[in-house]
Chimera marker file (.cmm) of the C-alpha trace (Angstrom):
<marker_set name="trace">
<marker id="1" x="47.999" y="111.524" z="-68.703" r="1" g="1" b="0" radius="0.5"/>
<marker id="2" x="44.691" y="110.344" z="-68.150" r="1" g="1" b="0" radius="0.5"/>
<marker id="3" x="43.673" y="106.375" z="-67.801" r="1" g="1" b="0" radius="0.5"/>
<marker id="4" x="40.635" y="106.169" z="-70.323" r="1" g="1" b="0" radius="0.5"/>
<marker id="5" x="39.727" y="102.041" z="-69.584" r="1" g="1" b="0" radius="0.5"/>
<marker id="6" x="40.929" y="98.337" z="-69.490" r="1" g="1" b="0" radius="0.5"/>
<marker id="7" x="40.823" y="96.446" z="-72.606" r="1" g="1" b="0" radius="0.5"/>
<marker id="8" x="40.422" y="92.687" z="-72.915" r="1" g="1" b="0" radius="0.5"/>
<marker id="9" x="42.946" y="92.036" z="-74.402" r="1" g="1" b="0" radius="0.5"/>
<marker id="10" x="45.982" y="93.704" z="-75.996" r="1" g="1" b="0" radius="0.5"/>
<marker id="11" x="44.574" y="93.270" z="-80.006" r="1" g="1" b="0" radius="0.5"/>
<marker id="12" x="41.828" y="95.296" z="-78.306" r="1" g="1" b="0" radius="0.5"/>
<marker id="13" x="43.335" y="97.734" z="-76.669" r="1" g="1" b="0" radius="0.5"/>
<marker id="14" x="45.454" y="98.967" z="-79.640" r="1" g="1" b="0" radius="0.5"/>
<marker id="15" x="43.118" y="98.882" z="-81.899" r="1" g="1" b="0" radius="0.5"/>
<marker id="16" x="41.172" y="101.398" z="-79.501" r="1" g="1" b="0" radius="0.5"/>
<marker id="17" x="44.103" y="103.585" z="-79.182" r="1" g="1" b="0" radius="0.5"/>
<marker id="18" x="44.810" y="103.676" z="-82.732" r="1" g="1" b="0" radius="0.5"/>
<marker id="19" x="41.273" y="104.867" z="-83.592" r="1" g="1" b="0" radius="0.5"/>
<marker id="20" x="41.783" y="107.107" z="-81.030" r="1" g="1" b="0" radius="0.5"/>
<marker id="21" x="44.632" y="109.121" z="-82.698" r="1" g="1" b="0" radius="0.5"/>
<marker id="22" x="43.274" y="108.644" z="-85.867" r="1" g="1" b="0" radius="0.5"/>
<marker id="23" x="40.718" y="111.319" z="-84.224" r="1" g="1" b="0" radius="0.5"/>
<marker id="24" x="43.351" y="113.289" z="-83.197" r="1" g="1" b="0" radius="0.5"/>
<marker id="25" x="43.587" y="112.348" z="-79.727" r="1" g="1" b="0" radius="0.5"/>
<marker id="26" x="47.055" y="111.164" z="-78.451" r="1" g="1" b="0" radius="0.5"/>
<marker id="27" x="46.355" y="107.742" z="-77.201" r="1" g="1" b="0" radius="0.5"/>
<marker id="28" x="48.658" y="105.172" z="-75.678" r="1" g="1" b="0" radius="0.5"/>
<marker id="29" x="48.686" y="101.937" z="-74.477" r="1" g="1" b="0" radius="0.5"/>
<marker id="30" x="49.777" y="100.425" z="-71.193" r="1" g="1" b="0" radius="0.5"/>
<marker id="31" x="50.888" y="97.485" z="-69.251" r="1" g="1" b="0" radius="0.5"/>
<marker id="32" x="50.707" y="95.678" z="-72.543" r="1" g="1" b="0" radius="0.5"/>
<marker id="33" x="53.048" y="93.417" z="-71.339" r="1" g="1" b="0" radius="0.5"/>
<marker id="34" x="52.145" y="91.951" z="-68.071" r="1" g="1" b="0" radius="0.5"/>
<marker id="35" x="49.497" y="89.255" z="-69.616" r="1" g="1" b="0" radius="0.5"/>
<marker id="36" x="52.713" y="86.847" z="-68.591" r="1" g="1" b="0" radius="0.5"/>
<marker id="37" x="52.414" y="87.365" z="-64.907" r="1" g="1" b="0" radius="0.5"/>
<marker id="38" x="48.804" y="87.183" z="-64.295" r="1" g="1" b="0" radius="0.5"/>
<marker id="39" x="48.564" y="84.732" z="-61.263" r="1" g="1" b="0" radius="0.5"/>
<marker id="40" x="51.614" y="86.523" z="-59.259" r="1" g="1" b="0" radius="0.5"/>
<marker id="41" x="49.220" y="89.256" z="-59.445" r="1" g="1" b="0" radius="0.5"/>
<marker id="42" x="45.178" y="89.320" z="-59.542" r="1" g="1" b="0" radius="0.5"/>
<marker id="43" x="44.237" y="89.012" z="-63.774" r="1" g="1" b="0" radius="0.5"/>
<marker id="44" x="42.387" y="92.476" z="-63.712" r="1" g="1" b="0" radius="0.5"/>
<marker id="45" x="45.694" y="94.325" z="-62.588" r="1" g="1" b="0" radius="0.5"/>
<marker id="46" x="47.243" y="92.516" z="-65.592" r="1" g="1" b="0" radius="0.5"/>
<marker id="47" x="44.884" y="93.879" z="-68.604" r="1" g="1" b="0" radius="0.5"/>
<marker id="48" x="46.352" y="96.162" z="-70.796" r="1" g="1" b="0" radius="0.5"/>
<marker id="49" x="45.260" y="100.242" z="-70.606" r="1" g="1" b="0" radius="0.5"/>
<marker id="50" x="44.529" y="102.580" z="-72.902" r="1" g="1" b="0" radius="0.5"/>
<marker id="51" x="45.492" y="106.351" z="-71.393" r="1" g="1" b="0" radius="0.5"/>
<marker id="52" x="44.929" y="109.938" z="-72.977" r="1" g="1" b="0" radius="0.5"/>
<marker id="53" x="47.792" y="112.492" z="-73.010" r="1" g="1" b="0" radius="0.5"/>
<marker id="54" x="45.264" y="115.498" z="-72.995" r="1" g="1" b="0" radius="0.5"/>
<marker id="55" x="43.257" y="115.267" z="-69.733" r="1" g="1" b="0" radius="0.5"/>
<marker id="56" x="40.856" y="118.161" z="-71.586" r="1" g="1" b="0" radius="0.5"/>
<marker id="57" x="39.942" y="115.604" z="-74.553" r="1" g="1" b="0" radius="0.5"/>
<marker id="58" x="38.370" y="112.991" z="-71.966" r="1" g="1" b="0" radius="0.5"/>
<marker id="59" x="34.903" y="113.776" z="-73.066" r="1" g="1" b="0" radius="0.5"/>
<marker id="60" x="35.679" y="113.292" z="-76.801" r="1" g="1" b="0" radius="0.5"/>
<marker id="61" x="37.598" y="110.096" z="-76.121" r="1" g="1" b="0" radius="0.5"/>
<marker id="62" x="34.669" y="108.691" z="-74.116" r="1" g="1" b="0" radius="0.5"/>
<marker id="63" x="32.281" y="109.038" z="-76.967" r="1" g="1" b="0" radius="0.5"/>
<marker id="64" x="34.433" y="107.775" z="-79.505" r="1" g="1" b="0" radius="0.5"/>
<marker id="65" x="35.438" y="104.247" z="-76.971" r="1" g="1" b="0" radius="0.5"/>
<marker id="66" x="31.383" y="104.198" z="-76.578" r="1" g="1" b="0" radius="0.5"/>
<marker id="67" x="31.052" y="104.453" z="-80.587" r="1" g="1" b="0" radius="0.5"/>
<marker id="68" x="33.909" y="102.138" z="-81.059" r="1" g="1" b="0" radius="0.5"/>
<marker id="69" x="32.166" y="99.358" z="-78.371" r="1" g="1" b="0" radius="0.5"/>
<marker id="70" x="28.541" y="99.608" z="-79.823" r="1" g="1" b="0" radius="0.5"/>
<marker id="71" x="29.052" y="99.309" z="-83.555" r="1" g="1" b="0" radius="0.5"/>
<marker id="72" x="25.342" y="98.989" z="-84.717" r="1" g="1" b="0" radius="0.5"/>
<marker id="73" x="25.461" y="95.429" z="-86.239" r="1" g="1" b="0" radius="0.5"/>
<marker id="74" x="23.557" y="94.766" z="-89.493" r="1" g="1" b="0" radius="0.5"/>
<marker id="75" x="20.493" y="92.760" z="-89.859" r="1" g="1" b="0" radius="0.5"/>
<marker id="76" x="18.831" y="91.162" z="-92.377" r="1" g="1" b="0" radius="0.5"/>
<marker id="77" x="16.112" y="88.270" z="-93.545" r="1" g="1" b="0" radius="0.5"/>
<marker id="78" x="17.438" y="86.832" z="-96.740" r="1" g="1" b="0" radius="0.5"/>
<marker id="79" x="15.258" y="85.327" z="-99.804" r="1" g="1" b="0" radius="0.5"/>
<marker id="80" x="15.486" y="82.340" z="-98.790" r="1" g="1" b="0" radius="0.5"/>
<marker id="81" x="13.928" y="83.309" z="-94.577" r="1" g="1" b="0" radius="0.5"/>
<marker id="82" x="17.526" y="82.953" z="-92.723" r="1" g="1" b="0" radius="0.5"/>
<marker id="83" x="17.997" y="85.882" z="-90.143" r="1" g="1" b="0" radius="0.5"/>
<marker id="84" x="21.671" y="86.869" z="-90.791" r="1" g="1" b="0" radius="0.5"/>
<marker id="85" x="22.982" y="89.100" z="-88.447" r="1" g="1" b="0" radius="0.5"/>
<marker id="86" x="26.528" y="90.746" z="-87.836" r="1" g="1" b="0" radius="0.5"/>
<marker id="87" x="28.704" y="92.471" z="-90.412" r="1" g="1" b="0" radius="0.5"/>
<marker id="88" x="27.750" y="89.731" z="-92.372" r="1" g="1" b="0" radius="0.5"/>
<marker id="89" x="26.833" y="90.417" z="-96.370" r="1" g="1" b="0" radius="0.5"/>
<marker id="90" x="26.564" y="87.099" z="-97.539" r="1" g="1" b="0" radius="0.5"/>
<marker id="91" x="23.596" y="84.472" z="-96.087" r="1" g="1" b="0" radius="0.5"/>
<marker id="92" x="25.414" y="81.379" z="-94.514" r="1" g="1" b="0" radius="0.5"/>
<marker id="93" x="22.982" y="79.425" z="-95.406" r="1" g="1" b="0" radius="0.5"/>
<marker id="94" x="22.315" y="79.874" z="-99.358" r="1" g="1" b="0" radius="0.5"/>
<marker id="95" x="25.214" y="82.036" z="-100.278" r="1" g="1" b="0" radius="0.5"/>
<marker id="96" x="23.248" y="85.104" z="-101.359" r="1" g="1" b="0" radius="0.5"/>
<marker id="97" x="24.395" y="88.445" z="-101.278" r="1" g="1" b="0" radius="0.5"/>
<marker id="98" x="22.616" y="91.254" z="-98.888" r="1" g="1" b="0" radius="0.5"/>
<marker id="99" x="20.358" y="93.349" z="-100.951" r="1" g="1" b="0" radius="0.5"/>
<marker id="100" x="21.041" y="96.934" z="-101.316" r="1" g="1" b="0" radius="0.5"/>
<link id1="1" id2="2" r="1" g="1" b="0" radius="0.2"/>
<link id1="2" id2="3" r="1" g="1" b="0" radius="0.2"/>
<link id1="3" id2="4" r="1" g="1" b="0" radius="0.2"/>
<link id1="4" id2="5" r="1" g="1" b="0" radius="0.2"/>
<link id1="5" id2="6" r="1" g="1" b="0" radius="0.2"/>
<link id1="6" id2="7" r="1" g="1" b="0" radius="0.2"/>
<link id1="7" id2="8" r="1" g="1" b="0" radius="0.2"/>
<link id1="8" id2="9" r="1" g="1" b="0" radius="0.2"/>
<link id1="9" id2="10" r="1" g="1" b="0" radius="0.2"/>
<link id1="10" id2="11" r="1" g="1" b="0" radius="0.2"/>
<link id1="11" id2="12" r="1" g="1" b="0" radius="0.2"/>
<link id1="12" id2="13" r="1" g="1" b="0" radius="0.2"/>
<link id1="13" id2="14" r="1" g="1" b="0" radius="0.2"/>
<link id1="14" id2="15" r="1" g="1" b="0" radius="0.2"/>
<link id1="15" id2="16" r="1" g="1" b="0" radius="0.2"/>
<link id1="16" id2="17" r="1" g="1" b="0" radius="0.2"/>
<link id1="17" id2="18" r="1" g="1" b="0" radius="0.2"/>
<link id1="18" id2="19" r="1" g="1" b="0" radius="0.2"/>
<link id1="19" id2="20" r="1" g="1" b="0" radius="0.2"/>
<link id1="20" id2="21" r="1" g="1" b="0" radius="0.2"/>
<link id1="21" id2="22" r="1" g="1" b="0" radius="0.2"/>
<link id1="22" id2="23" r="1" g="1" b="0" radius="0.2"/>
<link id1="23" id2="24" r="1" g="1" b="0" radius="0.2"/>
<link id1="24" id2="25" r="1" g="1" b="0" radius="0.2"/>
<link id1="25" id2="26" r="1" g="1" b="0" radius="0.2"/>
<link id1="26" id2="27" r="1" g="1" b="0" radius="0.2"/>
<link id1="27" id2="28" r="1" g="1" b="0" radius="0.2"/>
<link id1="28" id2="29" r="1" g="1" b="0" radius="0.2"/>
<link id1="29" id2="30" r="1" g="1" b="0" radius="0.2"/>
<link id1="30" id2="31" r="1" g="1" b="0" radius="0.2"/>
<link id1="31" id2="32" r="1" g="1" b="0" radius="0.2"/>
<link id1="32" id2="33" r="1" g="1" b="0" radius="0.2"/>
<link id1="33" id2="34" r="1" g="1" b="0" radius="0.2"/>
<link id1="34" id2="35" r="1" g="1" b="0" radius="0.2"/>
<link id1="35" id2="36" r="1" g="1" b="0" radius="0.2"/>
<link id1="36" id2="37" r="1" g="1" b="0" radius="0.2"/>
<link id1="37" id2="38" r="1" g="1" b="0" radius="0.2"/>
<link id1="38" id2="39" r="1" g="1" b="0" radius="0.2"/>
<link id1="39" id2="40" r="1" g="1" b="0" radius="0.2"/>
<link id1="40" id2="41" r="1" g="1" b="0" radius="0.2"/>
<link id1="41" id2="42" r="1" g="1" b="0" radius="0.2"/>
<link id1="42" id2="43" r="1" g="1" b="0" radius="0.2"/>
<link id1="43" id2="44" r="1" g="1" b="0" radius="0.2"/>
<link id1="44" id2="45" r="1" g="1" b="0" radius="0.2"/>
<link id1="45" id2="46" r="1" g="1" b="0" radius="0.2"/>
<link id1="46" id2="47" r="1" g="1" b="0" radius="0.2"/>
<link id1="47" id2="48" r="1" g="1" b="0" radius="0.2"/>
<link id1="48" id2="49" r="1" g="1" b="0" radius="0.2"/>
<link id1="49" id2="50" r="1" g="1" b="0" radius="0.2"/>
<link id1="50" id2="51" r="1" g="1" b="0" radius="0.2"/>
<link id1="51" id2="52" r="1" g="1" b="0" radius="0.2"/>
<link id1="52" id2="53" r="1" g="1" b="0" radius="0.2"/>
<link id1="53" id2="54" r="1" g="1" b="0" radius="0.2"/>
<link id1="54" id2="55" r="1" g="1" b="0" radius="0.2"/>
<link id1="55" id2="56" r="1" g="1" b="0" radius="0.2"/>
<link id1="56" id2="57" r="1" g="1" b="0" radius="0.2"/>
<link id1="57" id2="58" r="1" g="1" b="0" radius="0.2"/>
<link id1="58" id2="59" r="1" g="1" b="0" radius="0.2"/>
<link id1="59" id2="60" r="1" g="1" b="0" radius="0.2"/>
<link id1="60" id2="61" r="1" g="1" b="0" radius="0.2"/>
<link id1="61" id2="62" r="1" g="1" b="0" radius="0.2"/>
<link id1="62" id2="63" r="1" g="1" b="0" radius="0.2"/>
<link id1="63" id2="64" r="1" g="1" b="0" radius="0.2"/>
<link id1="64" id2="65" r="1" g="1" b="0" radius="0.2"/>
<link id1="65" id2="66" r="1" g="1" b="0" radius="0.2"/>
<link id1="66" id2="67" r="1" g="1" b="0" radius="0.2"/>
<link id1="67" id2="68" r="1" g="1" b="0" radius="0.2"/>
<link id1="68" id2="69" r="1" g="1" b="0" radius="0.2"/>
<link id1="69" id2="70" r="1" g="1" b="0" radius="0.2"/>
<link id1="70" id2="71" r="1" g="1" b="0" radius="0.2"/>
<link id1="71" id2="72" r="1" g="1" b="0" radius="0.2"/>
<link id1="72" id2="73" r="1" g="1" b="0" radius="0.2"/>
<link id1="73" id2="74" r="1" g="1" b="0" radius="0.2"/>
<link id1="74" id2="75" r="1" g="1" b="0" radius="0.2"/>
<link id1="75" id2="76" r="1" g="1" b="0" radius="0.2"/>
<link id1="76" id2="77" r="1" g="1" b="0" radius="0.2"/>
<link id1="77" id2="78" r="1" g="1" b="0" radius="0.2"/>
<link id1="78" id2="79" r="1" g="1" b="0" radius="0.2"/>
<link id1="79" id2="80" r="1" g="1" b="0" radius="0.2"/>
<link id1="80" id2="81" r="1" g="1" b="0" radius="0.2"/>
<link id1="81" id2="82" r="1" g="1" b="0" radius="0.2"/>
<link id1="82" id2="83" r="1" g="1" b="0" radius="0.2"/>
<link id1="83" id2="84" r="1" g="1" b="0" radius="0.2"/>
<link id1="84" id2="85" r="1" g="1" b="0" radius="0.2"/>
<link id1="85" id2="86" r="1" g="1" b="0" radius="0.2"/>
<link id1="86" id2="87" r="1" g="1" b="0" radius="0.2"/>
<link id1="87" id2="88" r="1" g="1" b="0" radius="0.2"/>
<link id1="88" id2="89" r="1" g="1" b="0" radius="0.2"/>
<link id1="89" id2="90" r="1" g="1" b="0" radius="0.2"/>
<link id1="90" id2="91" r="1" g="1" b="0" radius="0.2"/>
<link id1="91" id2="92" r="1" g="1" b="0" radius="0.2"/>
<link id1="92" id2="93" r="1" g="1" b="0" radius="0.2"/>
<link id1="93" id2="94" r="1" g="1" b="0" radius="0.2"/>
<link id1="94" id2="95" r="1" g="1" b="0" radius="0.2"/>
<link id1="95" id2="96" r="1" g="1" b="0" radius="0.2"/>
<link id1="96" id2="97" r="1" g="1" b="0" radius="0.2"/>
<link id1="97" id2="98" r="1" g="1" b="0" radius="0.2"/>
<link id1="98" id2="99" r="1" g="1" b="0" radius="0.2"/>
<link id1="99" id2="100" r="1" g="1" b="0" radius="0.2"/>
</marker_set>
């Protein structure tokens, strides 16, 4: 088994391993549970994992955290001139939809 990173948080760090195996690659998560003793022991030893089974698929699983971190975010300048940025398809401020 291979460590692949740290996550956050655990919400993170599963959803990263589950998009991980939904590509095939056997992905599990670790020290998931030791959020509760962080201050016996330094806060970055107590962040949960994510590790590879397959050493070989390290490369893959690399791209795919990289793809999974920088989600291109959509941008847009509505009708009525609000910048709305973020997965967001609805302007905040005047409740119009994102054009096509």
């Amino acid at each position: 088994m291979l460590r692949l990173t740290q996550a956050p948080n655990l919400a993170i760090a599963t959803l990263w391993a589950d998009a991980l195996a939904v590509e095939g690659i056997s992905a599990s998560v670790q020290r998931q549970y030791l959020a509760g003793v962080a201050g016996q022991l330094p806060p970055d030893q107590c962040l949960p994992e994510v590790w590879i089974e397959h050493p070989m698929q390290e490369a893959r699983a690399r791209t795919l955290l990289h793809d999974l971190q920088h989600v291109p975010q959509h941008r847009w300048l509505c009708t009525c001139g609000e910048l709305v940025e973020g997965g967001f398809e609805q302007c905040w401020n005047c409740g119009a939809l994102m054009p096509p």
